[in-house]
N, C-alpha and C positions, 0 to 999 in steps of 0.2 A: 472368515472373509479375508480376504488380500487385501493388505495392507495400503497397495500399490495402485488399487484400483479406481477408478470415479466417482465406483457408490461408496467405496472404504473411505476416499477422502474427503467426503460429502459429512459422510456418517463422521468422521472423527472432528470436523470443523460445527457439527451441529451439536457436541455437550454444553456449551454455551456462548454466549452471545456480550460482546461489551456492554448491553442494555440492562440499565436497572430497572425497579420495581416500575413494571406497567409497560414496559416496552420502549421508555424513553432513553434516549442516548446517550449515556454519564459523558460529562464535560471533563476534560482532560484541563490541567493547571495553562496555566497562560505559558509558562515556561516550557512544560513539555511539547506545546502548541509549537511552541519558537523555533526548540530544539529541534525537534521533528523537523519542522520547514526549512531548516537552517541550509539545508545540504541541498542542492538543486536538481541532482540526480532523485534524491530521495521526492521532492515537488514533483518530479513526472511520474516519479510511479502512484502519486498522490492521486494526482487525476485520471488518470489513466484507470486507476481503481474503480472513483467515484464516476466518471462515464461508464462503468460495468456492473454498479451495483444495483440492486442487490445481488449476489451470487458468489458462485463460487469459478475464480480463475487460477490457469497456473501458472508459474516460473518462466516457463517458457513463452505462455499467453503473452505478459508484462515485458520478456526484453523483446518479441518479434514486434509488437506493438510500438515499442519507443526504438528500434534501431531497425536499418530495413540492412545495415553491415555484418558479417556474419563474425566476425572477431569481436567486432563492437557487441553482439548479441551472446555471445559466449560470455566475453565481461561484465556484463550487465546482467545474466542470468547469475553468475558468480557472489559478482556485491549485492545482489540481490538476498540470494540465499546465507551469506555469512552475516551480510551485514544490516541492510536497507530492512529487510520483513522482518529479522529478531526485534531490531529497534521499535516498528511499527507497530509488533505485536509487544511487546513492553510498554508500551505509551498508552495501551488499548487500545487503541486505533482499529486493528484488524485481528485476525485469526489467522495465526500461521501453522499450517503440519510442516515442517521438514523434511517430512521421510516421503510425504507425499507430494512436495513442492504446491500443496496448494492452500489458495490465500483465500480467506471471504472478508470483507469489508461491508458494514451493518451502514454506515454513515454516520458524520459525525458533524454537527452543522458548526461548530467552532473552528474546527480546522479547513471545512467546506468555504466558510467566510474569508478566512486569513487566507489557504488558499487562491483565493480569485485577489485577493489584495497582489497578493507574490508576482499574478500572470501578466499582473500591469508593471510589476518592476521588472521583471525578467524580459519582457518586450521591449522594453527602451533601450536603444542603441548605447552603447558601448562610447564615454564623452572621449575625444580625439585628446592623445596627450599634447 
């Protein structure tokens, strides 16, 4: 099978799943929570995931969705793949192929929660110096 493919990268994001025993969602440490959030870029590809989930998206899905700028979109497909989805898939968070650019995110209700906390600080204007 190709590697390259939608059913290849279906098939290699379905060996398993960040879910433990019973199908529940193992809780990620408060810290890796943080870290994970820490970065803002990284926040939008957060949600952006969790409005897609369950499933599987790709690379390219996640930067046309958050930039409609085509440099901007190149960038963000970039940090995405070096950097944004290793971390994401290191935290468990999600599943990432590389070779296939594509992501599945299972949900994860602790970061789902801190998340929507983030959307309320990211929303507030910028205090005038």
């Amino acid at each position: 099978m190709d590697d390259h493919s939608q059913d290849g990268a279906t098939d290699s994001l379905s060996r398993g799943s960040p879910l433990g025993d019973g199908g529940v969602a193992l809780t990620p440490s408060l810290e890796t929570v943080f870290e994970v959030l820490a970065d803002e870029e990284r926040r939008d590809i957060c949600r952006f995931l969790v409005s897609e989930a369950p499933g599987v998206v790709t690379v390219d899905e996640i930067a046309n969705a958050l930039t409609d700028h085509e440099t901007e979109r190149e960038r963000l497909a970039i940090h995405c793949h070096h950097r944004h989805l290793p971390k994401l898939d290191e935290a468990g968070l999600i599943e990432y192929d590389p070779r296939s650019n594509a992501v599945r995110y299972w949900g994860q209700p602790t970061v789902e929660k801190w998340l929507d906390h983030t959307r309320h600080v990211d929303d507030r204007p910028e205090p005038e110096p």
